[in-house]
C-alpha positions as CSV (number, residue, x, y, z in Angstrom):
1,X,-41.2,-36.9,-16.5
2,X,-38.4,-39.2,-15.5
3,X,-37.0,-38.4,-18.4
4,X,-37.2,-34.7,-18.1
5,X,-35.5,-35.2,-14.7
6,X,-32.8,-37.0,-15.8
7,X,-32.2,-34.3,-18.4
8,X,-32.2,-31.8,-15.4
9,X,-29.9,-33.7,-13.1
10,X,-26.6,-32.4,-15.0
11,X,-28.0,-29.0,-15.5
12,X,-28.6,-28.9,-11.3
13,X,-24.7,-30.4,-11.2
14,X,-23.6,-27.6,-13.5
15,X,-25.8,-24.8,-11.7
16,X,-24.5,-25.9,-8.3
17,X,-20.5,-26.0,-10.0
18,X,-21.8,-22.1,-10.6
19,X,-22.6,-21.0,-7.5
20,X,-19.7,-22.6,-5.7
21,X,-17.4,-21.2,-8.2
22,X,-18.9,-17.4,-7.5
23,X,-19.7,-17.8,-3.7
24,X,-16.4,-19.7,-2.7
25,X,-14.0,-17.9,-0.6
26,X,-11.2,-17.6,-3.4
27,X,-12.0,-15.0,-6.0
28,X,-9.5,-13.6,-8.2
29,X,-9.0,-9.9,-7.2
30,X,-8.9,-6.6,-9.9
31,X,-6.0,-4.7,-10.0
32,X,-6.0,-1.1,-9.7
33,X,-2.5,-0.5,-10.1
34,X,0.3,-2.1,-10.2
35,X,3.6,-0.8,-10.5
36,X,7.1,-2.8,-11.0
37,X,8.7,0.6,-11.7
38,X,10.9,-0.8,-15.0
39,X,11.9,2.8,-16.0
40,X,15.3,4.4,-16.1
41,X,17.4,5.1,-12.5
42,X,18.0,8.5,-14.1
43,X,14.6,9.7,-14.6
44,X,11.8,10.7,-12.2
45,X,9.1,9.2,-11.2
46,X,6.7,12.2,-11.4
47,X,4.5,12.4,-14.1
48,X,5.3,8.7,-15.0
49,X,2.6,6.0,-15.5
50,X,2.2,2.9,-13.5
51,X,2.6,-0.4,-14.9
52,X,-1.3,-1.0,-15.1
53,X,-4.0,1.2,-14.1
54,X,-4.1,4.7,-15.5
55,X,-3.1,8.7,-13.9
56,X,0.7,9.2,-13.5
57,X,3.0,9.6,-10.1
58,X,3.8,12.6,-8.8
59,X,6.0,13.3,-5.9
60,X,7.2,15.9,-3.8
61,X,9.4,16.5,-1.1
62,X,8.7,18.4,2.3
63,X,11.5,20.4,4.4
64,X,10.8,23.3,6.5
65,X,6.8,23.3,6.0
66,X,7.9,23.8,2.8
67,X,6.6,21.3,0.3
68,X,7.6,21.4,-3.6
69,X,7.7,19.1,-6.6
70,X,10.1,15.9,-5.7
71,X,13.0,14.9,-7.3
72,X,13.9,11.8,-4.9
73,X,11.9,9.0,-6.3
74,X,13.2,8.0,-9.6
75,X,11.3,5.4,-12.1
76,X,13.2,2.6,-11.4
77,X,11.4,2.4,-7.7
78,X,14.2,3.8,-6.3
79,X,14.9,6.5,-3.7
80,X,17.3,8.2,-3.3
81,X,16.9,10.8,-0.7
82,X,18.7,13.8,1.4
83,X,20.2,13.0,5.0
84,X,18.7,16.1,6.1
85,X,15.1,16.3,7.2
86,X,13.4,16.1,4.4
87,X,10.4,14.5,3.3
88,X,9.5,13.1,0.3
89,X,6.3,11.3,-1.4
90,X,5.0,9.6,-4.1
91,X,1.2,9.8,-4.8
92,X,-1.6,8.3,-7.3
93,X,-5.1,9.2,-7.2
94,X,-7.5,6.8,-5.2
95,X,-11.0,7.3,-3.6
96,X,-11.9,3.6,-2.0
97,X,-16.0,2.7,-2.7
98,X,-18.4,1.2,-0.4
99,X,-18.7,-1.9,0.1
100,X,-15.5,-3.5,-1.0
101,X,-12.1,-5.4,0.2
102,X,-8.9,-3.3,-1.1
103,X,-5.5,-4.6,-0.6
104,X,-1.9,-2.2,-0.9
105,X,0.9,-3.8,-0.7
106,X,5.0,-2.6,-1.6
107,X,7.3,-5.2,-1.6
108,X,11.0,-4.7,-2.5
109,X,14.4,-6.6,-2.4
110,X,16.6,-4.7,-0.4
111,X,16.2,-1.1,1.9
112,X,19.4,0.9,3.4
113,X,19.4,4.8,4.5
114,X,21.7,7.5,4.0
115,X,21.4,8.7,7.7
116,X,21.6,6.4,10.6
117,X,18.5,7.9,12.5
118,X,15.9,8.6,12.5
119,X,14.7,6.9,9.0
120,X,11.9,5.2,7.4
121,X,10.0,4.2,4.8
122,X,6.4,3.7,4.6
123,X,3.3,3.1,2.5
124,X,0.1,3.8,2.7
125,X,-3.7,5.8,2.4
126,X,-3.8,9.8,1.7
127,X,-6.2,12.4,1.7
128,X,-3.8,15.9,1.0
129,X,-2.3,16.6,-2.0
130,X,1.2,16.5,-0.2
131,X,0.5,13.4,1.6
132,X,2.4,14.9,4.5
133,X,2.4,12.2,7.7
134,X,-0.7,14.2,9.8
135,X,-2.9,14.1,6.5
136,X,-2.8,10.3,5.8
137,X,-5.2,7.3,6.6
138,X,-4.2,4.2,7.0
139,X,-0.1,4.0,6.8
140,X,2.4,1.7,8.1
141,X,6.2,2.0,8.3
142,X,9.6,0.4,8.9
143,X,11.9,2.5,10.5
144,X,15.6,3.2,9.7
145,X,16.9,-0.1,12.1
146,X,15.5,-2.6,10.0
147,X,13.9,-3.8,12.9
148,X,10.9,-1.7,13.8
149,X,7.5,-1.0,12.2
150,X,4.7,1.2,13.3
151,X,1.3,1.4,12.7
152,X,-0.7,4.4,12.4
153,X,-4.8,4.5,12.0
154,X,-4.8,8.8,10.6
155,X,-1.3,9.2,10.1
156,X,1.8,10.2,12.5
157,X,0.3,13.7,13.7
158,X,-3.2,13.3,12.4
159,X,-6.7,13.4,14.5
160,X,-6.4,10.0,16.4
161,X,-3.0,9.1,14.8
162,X,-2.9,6.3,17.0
163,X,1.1,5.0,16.8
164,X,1.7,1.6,17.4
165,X,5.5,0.3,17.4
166,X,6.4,-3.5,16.9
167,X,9.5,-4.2,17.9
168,X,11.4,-7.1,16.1
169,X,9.0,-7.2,12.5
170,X,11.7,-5.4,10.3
171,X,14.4,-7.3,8.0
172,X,17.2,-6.5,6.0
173,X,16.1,-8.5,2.8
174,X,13.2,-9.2,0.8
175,X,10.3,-7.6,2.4
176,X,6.6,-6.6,2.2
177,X,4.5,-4.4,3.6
178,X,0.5,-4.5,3.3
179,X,-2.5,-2.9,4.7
180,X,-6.0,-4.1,3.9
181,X,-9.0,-1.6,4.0
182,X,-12.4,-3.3,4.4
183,X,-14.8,-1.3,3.7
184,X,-18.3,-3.2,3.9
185,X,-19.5,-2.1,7.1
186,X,-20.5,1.3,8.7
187,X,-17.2,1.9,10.0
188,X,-14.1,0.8,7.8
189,X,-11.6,-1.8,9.2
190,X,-7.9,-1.6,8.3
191,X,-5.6,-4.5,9.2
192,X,-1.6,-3.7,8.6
193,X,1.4,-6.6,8.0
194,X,5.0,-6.5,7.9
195,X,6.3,-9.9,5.7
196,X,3.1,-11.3,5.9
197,X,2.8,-11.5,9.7
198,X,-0.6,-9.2,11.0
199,X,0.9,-6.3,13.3
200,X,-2.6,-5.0,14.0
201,X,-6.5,-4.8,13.0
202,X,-7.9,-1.5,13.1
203,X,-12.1,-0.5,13.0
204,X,-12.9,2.9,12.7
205,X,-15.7,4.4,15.2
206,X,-17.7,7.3,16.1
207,X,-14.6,8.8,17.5
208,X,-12.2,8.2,15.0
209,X,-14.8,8.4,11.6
210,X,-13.5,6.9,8.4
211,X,-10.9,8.4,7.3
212,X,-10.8,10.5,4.0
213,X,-9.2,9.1,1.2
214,X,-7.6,10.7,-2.3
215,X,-4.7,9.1,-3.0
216,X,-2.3,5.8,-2.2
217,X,1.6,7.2,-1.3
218,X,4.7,6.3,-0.7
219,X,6.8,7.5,1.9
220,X,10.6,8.1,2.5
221,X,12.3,10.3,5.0
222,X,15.9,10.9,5.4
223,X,17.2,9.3,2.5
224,X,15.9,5.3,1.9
225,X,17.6,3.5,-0.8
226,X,14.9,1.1,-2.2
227,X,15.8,-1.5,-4.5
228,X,13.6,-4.0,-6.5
229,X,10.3,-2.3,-5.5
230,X,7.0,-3.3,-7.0
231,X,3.8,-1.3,-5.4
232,X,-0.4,-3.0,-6.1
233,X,-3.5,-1.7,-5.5
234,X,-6.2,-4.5,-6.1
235,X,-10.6,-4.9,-4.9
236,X,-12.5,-7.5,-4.2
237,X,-15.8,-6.9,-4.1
238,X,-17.9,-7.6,-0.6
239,X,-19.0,-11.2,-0.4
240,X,-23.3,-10.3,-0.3
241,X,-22.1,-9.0,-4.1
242,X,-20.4,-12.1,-5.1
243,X,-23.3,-14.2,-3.4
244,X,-26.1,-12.6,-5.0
245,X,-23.8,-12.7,-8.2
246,X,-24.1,-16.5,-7.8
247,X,-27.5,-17.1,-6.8
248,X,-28.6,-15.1,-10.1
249,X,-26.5,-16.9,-12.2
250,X,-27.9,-19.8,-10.5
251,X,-31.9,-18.8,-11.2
252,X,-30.5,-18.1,-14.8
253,X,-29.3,-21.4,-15.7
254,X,-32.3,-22.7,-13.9
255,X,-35.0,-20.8,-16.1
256,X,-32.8,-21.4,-19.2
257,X,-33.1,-25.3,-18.1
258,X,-37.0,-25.1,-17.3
259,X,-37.8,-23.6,-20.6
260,X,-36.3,-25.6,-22.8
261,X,-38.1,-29.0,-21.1
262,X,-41.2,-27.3,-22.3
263,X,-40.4,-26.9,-25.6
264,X,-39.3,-30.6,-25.4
């Protein structure tokens, strides 16, 4: 009997080295996409694939309620737009599950605009097939001063659009922007950052349901020039998953353990 205990003491060590290793609060997450847009400055982004993760880009470009096929983005990540009113997107196909942790970020080296004001870029959660501003989710900006972003929970002119501007989060060099959607609970929670820093934490409610999602975009309007651009879409699943992940692997090393003290 002793030992059989003795036998099972490193087998407990290496079961318990399991579950901490599944349970603890760093887990490595799955990328979607990812995108460090390495194609050519002379050819579109539509119909291009991502880095990782599969479907292509396509883009368009609103002026006048008018929305056609875009020519603005290019493959390189950059964007180079019209200092007119115009619009323009860049879309791939997304429908978030229950129950997990997604993370979109778009970092880039350097921003400038063709027009003075009003400008912006932005990034962000869709649900139309333009992506125009009142059919979004979940979509933070930085506006053409390098020194503004706003926040928006359904999008600029959408049902409970919600604007929130911070003044003072922009900068003129490297930059990120990131939203979180959490997803585990009855009503989703979105939490937005500009360089890191949280601007603002977001739970959807009975009067502002969850919003409906197709697509992840990027956004430009009156002409951004973006520069060293890389976009990611990654999950993590919810933490019950990962615990009951653990505990099985757990039972499993357990049994595996048991049986063959048996045999023995």
């Amino acid at each position: 009997m002793i030992d059989s205990m003795s036998k099972a003491a490193p087998m407990a060590g290496l079961a318990l080295a399991v579950l901490l290793t599944l349970s603890g609060p760093a887990h490595a997450a799955t990328v979607i996409y990812q995108d460090s847009f390495s194609g050519s400055a002379a050819a579109p982004l539509n119909g291009q694939a991502p880095s990782q993760g599969g479907n292509t880009w396509t883009t368009t470009q609103t002026n006048g309620g008018i929305t056609v096929p875009g020519t603005y983005w290019f493959a390189d990540g950059s964007y180079v737009g019209s200092t007119s009113a115009v619009f323009g997107g860049a879309y791939l196909p997304f429908t978030p599950e229950l129950g997990k942790f997604y993370t979109l970020s778009l970092e880039f080296s350097s921003v400038s605009y063709l027009a003075a004001s009003p400008g912006y870029l932005g990034v962000g959660f869709s649900s139309a097939a333009n992506g125009l501003p009142g059919s979004l989710g979940p979509w933070l900006n930085r506006n053409s001063d390098n020194l503004n972003g706003t926040t928006f929970r359904n999008g600029a002119s959408g049902s409970g659009g919600n604007a929130v501007t911070y003044a003072g989060t922009g900068s003129p060099t490297v930059s990120s922007m990131t939203i979180t959607l959490d997803t585990t609970d009855t009503y989703w929670t979105a939490e937005y950052f500009y360089n890191d820093v949280l601007l603002r934490t977001v739970t959807y409610d009975a009067s502002h349901p969850n919003p409906t999602i197709t697509q992840i975009a990027m956004f430009g309007y009156r002409g951004p020039l973006l520069d060293g651009a890389t976009i990611e879409l990654t999950v993590v699943p919810e933490p019950s998953v990962l615990s009951f992940m653990a505990v099985g692997s757990l039972g499993l090393v357990v049994l595996v353990r048991r049986r063959r003290v048996l045999a023995s």
